[in-house]
Every structure is written in structure tokens, then in C-alpha cells.
PQR file of N, CA, C, O and H, with PARSE charges and radii, in Angstrom:
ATOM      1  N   UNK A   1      17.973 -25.781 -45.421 -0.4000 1.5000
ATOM      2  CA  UNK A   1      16.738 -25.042 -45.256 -0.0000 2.0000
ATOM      3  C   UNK A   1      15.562 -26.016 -45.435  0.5500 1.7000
ATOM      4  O   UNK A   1      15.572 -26.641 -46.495 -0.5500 1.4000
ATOM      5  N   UNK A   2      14.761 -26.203 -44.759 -0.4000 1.5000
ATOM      6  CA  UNK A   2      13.462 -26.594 -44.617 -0.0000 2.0000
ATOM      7  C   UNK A   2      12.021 -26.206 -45.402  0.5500 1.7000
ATOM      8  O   UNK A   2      11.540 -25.072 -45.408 -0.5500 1.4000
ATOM      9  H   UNK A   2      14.754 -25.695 -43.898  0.4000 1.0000
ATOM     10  N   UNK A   3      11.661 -26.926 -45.806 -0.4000 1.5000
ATOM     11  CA  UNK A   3      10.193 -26.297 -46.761 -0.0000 2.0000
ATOM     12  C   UNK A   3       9.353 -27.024 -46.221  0.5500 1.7000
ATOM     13  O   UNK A   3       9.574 -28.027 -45.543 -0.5500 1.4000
ATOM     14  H   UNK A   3      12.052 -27.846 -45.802  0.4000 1.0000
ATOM     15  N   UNK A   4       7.810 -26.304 -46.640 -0.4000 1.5000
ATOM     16  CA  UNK A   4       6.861 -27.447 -46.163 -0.0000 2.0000
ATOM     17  C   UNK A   4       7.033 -28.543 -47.509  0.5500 1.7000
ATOM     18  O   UNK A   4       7.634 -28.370 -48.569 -0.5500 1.4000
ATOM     19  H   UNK A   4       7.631 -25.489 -47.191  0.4000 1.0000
ATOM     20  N   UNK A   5       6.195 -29.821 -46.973 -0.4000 1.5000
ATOM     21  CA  UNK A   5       6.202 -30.871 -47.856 -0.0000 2.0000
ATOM     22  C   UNK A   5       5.626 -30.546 -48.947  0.5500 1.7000
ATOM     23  O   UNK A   5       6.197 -30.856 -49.993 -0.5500 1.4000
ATOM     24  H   UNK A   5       5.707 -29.962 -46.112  0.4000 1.0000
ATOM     25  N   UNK A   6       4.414 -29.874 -49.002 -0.4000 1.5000
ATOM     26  CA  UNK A   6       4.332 -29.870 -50.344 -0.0000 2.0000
ATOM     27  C   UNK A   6       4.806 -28.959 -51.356  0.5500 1.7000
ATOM     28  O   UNK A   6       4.403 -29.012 -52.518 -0.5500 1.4000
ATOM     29  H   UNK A   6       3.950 -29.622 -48.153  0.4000 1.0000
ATOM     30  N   UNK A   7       5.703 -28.077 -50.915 -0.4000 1.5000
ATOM     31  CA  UNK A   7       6.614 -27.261 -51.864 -0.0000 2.0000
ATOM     32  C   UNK A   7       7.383 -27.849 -52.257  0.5500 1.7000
ATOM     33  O   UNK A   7       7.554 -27.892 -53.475 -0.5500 1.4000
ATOM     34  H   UNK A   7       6.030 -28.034 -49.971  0.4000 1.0000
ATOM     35  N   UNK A   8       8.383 -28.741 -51.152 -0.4000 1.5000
ATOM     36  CA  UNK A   8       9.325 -29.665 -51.828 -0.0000 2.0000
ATOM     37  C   UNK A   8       8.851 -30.622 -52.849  0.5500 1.7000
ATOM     38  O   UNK A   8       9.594 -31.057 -53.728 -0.5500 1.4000
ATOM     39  H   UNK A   8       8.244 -28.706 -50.162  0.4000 1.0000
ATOM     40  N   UNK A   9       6.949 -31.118 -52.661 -0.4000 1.5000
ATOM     41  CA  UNK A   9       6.374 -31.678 -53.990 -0.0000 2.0000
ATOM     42  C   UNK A   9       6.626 -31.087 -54.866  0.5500 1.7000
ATOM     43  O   UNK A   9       7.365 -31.498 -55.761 -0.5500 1.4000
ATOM     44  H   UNK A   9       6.345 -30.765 -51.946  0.4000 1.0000
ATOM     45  N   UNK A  10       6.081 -29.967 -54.845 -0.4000 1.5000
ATOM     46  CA  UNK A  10       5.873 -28.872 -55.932 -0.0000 2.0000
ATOM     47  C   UNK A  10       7.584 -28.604 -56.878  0.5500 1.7000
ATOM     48  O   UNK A  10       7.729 -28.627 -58.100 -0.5500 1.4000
ATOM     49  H   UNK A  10       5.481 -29.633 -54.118  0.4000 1.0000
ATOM     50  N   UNK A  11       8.563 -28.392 -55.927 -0.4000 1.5000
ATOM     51  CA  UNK A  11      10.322 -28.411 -56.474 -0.0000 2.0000
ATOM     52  C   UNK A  11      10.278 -29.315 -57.883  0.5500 1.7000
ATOM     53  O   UNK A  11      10.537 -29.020 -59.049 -0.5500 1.4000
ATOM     54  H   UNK A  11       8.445 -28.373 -54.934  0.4000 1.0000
ATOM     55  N   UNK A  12       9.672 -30.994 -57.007 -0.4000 1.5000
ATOM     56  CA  UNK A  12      10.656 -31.765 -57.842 -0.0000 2.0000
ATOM     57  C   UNK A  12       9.551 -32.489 -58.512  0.5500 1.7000
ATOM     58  O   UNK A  12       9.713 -33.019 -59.611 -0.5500 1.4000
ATOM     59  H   UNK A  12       9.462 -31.233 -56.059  0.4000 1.0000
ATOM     60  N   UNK A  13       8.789 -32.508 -58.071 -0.4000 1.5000
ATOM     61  CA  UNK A  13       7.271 -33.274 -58.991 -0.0000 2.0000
ATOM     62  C   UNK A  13       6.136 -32.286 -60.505  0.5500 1.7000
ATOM     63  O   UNK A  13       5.586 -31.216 -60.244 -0.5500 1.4000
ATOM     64  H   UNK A  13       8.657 -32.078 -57.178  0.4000 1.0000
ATOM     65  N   UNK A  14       6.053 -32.781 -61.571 -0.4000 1.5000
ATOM     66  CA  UNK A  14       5.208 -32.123 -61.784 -0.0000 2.0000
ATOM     67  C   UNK A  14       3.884 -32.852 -62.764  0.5500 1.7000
ATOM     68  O   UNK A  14       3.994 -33.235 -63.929 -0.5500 1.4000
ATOM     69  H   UNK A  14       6.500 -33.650 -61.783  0.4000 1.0000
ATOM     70  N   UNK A  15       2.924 -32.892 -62.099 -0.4000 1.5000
ATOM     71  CA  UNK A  15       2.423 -32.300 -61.218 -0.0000 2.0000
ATOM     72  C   UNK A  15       2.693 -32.899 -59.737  0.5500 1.7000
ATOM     73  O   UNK A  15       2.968 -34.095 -59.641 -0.5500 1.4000
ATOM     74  H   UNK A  15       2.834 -32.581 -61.152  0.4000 1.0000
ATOM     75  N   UNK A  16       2.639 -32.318 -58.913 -0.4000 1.5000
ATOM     76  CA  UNK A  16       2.700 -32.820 -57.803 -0.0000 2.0000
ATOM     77  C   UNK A  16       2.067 -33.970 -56.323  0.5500 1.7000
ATOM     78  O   UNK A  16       1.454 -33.561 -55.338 -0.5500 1.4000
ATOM     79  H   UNK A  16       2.416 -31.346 -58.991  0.4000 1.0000
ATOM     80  N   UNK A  17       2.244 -34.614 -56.452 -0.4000 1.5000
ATOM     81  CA  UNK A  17       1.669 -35.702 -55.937 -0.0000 2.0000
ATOM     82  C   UNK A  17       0.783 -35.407 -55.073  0.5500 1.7000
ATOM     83  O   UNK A  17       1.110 -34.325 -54.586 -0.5500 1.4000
ATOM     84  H   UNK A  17       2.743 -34.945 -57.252  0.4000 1.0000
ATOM     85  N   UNK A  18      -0.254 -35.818 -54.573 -0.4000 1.5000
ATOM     86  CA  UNK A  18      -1.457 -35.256 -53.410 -0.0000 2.0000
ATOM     87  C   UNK A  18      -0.949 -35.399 -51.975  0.5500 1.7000
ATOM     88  O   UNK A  18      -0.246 -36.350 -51.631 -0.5500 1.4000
ATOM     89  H   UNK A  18      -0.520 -36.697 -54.969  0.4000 1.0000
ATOM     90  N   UNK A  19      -1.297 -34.508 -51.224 -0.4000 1.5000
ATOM     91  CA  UNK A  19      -0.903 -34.811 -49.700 -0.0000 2.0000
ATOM     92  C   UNK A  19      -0.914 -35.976 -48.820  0.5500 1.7000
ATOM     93  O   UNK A  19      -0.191 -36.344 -47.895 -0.5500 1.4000
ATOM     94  H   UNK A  19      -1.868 -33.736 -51.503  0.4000 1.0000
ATOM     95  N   UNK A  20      -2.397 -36.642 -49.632 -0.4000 1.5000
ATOM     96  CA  UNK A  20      -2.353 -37.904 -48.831 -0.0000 2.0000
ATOM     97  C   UNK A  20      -0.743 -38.648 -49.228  0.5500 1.7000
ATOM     98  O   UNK A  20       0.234 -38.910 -48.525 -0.5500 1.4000
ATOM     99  H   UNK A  20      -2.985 -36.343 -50.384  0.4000 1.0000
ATOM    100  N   UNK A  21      -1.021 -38.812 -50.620 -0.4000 1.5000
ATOM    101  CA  UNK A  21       0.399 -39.813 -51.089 -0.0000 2.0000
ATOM    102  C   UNK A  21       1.439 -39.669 -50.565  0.5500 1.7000
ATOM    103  O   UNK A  21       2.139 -40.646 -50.299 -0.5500 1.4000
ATOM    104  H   UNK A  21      -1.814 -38.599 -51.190  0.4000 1.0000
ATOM    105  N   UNK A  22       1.995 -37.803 -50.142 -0.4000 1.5000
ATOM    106  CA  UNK A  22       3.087 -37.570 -49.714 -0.0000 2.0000
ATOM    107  C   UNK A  22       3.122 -38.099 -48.355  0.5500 1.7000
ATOM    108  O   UNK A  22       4.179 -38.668 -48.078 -0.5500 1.4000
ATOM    109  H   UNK A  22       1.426 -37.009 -50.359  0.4000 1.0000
ATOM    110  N   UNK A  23       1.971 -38.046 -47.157 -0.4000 1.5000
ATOM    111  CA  UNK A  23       2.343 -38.062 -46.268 -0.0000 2.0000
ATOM    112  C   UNK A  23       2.414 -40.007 -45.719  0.5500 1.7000
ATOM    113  O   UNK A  23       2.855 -40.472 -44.668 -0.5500 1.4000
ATOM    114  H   UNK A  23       1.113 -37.584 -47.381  0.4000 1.0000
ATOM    115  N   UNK A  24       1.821 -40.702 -46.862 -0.4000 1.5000
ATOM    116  CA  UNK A  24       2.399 -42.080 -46.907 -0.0000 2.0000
ATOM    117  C   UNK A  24       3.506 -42.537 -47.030  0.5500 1.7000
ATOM    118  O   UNK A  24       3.903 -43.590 -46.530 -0.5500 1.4000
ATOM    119  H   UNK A  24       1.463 -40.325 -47.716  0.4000 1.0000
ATOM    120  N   UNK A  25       4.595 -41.210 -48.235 -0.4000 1.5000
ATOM    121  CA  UNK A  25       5.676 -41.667 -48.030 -0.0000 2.0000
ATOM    122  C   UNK A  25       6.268 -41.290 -47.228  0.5500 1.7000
ATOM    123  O   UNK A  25       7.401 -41.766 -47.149 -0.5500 1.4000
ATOM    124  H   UNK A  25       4.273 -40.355 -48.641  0.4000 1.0000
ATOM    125  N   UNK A  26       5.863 -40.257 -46.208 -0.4000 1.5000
ATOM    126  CA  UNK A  26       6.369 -40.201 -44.978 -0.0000 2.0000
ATOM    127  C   UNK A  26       6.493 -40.997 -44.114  0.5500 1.7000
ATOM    128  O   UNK A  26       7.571 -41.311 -43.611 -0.5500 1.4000
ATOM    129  H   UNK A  26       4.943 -39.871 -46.272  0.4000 1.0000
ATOM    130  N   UNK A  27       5.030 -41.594 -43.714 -0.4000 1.5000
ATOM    131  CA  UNK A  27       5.237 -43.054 -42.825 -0.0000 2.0000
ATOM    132  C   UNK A  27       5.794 -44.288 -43.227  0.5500 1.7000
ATOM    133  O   UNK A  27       6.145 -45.196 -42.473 -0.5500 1.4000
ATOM    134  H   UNK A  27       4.154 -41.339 -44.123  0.4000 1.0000
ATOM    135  N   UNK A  28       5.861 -44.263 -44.602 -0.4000 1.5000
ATOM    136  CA  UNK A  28       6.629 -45.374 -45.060 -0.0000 2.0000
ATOM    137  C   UNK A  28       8.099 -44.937 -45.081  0.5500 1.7000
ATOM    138  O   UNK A  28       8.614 -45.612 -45.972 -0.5500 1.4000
ATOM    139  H   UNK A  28       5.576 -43.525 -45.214  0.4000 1.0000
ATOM    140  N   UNK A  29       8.958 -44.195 -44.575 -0.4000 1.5000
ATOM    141  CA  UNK A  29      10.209 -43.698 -44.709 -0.0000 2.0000
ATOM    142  C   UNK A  29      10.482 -43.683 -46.062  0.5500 1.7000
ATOM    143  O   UNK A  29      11.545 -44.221 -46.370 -0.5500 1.4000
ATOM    144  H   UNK A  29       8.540 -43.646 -43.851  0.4000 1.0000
ATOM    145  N   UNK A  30       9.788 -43.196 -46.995 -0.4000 1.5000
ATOM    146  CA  UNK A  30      10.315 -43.388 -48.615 -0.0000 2.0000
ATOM    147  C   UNK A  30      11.257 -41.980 -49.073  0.5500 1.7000
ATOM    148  O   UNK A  30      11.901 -41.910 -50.120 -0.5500 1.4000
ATOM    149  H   UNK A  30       8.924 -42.759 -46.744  0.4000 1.0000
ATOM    150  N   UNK A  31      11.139 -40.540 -47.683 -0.4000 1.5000
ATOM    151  CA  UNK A  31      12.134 -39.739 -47.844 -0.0000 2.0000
ATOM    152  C   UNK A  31      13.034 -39.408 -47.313  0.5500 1.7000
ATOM    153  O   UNK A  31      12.928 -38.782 -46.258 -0.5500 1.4000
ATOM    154  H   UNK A  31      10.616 -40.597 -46.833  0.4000 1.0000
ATOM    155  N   UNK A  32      14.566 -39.792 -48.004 -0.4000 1.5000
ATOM    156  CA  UNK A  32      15.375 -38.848 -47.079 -0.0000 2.0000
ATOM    157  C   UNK A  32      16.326 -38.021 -47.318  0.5500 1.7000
ATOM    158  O   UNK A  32      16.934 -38.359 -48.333 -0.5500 1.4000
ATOM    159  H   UNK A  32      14.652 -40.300 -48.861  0.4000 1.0000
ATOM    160  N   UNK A  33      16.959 -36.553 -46.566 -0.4000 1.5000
ATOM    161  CA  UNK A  33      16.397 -37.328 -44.928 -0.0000 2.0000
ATOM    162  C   UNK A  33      14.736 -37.677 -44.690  0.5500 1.7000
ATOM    163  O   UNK A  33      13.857 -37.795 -45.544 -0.5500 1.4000
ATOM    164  H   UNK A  33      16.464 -36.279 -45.741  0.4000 1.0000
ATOM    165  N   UNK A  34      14.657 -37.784 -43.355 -0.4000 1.5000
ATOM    166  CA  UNK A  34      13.465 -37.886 -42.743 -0.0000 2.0000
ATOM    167  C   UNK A  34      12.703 -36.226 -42.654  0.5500 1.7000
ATOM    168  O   UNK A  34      13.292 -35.307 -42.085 -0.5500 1.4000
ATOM    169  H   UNK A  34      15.371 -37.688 -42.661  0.4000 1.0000
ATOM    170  N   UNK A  35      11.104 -36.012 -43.415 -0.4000 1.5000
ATOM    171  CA  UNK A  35      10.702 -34.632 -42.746 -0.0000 2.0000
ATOM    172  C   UNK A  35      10.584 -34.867 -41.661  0.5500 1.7000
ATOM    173  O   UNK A  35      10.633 -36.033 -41.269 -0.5500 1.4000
ATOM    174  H   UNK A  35      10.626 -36.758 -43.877  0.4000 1.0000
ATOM    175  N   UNK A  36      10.290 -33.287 -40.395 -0.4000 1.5000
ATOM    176  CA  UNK A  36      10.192 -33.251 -39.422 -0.0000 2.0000
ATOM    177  C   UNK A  36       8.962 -32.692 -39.480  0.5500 1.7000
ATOM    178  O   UNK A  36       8.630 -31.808 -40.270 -0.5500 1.4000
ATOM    179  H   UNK A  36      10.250 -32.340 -40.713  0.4000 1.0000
ATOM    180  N   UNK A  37       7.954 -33.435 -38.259 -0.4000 1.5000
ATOM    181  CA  UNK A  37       6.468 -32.663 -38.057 -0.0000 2.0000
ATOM    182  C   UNK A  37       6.385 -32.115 -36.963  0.5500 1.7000
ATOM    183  O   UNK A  37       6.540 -32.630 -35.856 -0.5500 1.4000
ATOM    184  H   UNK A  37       8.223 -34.153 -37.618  0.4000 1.0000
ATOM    185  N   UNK A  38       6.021 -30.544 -37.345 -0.4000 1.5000
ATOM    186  CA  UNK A  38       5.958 -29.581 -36.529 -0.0000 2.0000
ATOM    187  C   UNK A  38       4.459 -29.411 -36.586  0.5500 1.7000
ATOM    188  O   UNK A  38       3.848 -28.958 -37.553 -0.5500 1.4000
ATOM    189  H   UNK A  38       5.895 -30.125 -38.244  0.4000 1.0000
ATOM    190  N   UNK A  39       3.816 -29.912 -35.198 -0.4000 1.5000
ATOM    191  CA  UNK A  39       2.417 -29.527 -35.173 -0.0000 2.0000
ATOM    192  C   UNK A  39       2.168 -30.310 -36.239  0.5500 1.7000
ATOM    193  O   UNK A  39       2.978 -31.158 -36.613 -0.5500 1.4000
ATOM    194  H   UNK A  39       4.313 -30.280 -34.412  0.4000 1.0000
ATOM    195  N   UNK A  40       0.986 -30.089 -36.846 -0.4000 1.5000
ATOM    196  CA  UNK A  40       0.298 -30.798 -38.048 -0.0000 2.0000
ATOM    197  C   UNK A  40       1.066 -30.912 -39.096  0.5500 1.7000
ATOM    198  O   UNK A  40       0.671 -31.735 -39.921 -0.5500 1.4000
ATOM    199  H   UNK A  40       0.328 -29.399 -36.543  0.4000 1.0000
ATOM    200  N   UNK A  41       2.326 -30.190 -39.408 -0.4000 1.5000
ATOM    201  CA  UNK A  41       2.610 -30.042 -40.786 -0.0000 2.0000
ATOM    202  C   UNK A  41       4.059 -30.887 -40.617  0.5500 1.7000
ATOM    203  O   UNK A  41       4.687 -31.122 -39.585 -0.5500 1.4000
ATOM    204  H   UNK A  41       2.647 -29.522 -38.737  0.4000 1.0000
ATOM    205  N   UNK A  42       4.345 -31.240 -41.947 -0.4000 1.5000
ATOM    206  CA  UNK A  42       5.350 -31.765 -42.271 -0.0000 2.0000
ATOM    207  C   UNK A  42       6.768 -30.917 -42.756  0.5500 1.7000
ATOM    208  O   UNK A  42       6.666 -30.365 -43.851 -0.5500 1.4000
ATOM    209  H   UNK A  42       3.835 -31.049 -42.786  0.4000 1.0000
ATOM    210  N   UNK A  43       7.716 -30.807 -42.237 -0.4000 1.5000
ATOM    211  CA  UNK A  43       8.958 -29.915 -43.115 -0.0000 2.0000
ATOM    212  C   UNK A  43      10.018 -31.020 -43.727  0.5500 1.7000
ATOM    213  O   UNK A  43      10.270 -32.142 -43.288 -0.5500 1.4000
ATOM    214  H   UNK A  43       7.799 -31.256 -41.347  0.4000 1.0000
ATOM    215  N   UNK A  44      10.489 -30.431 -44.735 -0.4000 1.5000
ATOM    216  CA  UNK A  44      11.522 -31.505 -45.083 -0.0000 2.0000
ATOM    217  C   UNK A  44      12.744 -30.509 -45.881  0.5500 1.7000
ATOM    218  O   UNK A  44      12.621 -29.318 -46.167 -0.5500 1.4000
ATOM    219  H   UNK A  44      10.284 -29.519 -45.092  0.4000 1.0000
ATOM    220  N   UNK A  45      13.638 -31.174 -46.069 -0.4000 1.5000
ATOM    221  CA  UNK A  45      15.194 -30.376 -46.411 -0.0000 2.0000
ATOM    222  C   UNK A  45      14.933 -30.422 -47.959  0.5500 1.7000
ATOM    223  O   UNK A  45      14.453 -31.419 -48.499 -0.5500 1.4000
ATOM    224  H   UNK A  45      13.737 -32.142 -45.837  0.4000 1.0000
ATOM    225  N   UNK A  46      15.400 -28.882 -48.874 -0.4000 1.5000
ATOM    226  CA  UNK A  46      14.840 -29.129 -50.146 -0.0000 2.0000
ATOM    227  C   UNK A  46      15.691 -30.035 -50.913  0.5500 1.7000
ATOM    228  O   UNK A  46      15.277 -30.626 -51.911 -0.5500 1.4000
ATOM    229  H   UNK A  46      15.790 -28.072 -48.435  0.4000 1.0000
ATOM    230  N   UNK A  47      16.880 -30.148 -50.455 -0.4000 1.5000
ATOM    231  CA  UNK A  47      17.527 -31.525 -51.216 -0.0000 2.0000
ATOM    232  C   UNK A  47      17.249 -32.912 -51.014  0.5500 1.7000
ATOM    233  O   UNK A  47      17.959 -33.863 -51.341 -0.5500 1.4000
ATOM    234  H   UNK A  47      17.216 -29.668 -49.645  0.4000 1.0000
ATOM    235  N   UNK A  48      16.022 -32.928 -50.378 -0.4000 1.5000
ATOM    236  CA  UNK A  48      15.435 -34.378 -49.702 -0.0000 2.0000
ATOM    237  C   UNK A  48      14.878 -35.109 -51.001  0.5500 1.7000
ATOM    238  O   UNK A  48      14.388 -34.573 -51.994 -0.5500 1.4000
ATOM    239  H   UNK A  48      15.445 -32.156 -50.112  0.4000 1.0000
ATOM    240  N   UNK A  49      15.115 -36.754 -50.700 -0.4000 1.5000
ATOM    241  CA  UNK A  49      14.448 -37.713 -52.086 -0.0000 2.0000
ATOM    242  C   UNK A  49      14.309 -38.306 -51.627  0.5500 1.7000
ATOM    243  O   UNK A  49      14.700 -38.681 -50.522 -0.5500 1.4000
ATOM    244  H   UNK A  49      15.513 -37.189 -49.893  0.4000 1.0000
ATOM    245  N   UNK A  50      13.210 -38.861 -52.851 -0.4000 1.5000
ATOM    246  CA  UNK A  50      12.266 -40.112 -52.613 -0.0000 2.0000
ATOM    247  C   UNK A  50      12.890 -41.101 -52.758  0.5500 1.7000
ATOM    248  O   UNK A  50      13.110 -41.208 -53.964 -0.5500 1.4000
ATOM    249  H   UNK A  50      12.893 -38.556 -53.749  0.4000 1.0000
ATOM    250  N   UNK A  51      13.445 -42.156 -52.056 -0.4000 1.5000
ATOM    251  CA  UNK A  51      13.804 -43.910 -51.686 -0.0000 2.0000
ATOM    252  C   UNK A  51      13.013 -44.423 -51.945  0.5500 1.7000
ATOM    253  O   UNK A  51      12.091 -44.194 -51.162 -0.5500 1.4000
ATOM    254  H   UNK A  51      13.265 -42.069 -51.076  0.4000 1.0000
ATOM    255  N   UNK A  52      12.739 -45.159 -52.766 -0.4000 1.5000
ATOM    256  CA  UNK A  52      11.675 -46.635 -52.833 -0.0000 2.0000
ATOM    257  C   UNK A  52      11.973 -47.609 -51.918  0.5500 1.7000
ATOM    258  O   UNK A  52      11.218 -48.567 -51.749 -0.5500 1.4000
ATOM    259  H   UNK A  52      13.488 -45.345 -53.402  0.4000 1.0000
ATOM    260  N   UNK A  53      12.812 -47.490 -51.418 -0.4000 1.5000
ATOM    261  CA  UNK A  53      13.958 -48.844 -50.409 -0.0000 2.0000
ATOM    262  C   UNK A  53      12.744 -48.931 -49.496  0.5500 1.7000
ATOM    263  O   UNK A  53      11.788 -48.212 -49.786 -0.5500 1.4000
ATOM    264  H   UNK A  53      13.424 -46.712 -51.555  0.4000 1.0000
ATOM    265  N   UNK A  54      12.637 -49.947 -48.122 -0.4000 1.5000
ATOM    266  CA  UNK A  54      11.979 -49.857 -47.471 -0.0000 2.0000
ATOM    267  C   UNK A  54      12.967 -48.880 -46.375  0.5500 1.7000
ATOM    268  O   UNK A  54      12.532 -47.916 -45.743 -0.5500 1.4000
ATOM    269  H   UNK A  54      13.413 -50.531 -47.886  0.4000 1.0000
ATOM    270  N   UNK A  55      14.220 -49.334 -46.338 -0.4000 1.5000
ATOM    271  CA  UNK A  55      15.308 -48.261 -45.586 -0.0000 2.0000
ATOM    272  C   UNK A  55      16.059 -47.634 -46.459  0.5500 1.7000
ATOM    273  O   UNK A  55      16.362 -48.285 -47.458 -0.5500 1.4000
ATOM    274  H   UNK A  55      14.573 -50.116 -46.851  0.4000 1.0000
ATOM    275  N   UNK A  56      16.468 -46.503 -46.369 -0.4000 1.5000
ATOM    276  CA  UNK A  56      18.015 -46.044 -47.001 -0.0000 2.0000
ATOM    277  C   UNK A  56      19.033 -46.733 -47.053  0.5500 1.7000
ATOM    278  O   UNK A  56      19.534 -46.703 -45.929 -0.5500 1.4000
ATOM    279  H   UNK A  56      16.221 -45.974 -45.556  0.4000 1.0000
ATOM    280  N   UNK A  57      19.728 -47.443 -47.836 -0.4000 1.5000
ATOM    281  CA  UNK A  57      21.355 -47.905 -47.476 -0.0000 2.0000
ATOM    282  C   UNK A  57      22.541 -46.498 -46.984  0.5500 1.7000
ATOM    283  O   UNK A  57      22.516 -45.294 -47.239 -0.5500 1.4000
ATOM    284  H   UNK A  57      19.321 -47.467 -48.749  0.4000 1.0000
ATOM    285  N   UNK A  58      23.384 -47.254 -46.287 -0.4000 1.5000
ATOM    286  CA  UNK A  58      24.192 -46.188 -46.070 -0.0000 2.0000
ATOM    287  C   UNK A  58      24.878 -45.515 -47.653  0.5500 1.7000
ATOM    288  O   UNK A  58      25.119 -44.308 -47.692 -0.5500 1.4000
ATOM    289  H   UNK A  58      23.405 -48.232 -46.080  0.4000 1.0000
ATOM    290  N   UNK A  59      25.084 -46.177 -48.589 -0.4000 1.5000
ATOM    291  CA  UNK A  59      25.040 -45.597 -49.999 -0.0000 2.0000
ATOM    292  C   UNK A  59      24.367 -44.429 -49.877  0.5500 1.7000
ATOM    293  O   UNK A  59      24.837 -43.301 -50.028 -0.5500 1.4000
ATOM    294  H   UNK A  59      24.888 -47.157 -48.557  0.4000 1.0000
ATOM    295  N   UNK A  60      22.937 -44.809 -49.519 -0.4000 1.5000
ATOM    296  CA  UNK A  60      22.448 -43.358 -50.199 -0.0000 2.0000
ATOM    297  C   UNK A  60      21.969 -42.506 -49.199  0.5500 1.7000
ATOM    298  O   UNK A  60      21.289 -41.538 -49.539 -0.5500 1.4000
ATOM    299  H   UNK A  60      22.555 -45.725 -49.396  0.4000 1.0000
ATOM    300  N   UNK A  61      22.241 -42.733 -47.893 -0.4000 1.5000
ATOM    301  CA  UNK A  61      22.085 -41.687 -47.484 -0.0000 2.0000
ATOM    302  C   UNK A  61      23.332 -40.857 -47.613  0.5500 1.7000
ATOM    303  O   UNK A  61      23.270 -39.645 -47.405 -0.5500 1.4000
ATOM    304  H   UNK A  61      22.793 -43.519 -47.617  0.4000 1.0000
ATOM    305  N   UNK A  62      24.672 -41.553 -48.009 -0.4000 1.5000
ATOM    306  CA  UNK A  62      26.169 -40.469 -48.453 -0.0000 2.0000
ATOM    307  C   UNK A  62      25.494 -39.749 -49.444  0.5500 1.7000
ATOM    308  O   UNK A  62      25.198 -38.578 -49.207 -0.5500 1.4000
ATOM    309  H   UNK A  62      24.722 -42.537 -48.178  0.4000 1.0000
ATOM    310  N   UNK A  63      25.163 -40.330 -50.667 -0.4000 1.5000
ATOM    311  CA  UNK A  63      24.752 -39.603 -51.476 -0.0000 2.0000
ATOM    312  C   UNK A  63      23.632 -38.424 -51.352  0.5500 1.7000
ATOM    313  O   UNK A  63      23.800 -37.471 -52.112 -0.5500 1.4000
ATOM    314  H   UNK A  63      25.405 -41.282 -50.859  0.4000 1.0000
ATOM    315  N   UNK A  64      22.939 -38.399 -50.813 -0.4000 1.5000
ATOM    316  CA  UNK A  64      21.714 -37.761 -50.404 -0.0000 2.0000
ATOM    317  C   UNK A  64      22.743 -36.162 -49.870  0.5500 1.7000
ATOM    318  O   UNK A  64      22.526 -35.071 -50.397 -0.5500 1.4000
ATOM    319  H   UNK A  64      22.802 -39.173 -50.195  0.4000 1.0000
ATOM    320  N   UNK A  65      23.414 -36.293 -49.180 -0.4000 1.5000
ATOM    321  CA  UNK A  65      23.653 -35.438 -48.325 -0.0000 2.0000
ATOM    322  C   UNK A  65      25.082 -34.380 -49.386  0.5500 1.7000
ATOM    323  O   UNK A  65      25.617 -33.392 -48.884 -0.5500 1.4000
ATOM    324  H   UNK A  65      23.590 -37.179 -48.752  0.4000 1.0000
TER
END
């Protein structure tokens, strides 16, 4: 299931990080999976995490999922 991004902030952050920040770690691939942007907004899977990696290893995207 899909949430907008900043609910999934809201899930696992508290307080929750600002939109700008989130949507940096969007372009920086820092979540995965990857959200999907529908129109202006961002969706992402609520079991989705933050990677510091510049990529995912295949490690963690097994784990992730």
C-alpha cells in the first residue's frame, strides 16, 4: 500500500522531517523502494527506508522487501 510521503514521514520520523528534506531524499535515491510521483505528489510503500548509500546494495534491497 502506498502513502503520501509525508505520512510515511510522519510513520517513522518524529518529528518529521520537512518536505523540502524529504523530497531531496527522493532525488538523491536515499529511499527504498523508490516513491512514485503522481502529478505533484510523491507516494511511497509504508515499509519504505531511508538508505544513506548513494545506491541500495542488493543486500538491502532483499532486506527492504
Amino acid at each position: 500500500m502506498k502513502v503520501p510521503l509525508q505520512d510515511w514521514a510522519e510513520m517513522h520520523y518524529k518529528p518529521a522531517p520537512s518536505a523540502w528534506v524529504l523530497r531531496k531524499w527522493v532525488r538523491e535515491g536515499e529511499i527504498y523502494p523508490p516513491p512514485e510521483k503522481v502529478g505533484v505528489s510523491y507516494y511511497v510503500e509504508t515499509h519504505a527506508k531511508r538508505i544513506n548509500a548513494q545506491r541500495p546494495t542488493l543486500l538491502d534491497r532483499l532486506m527492504a522487501e
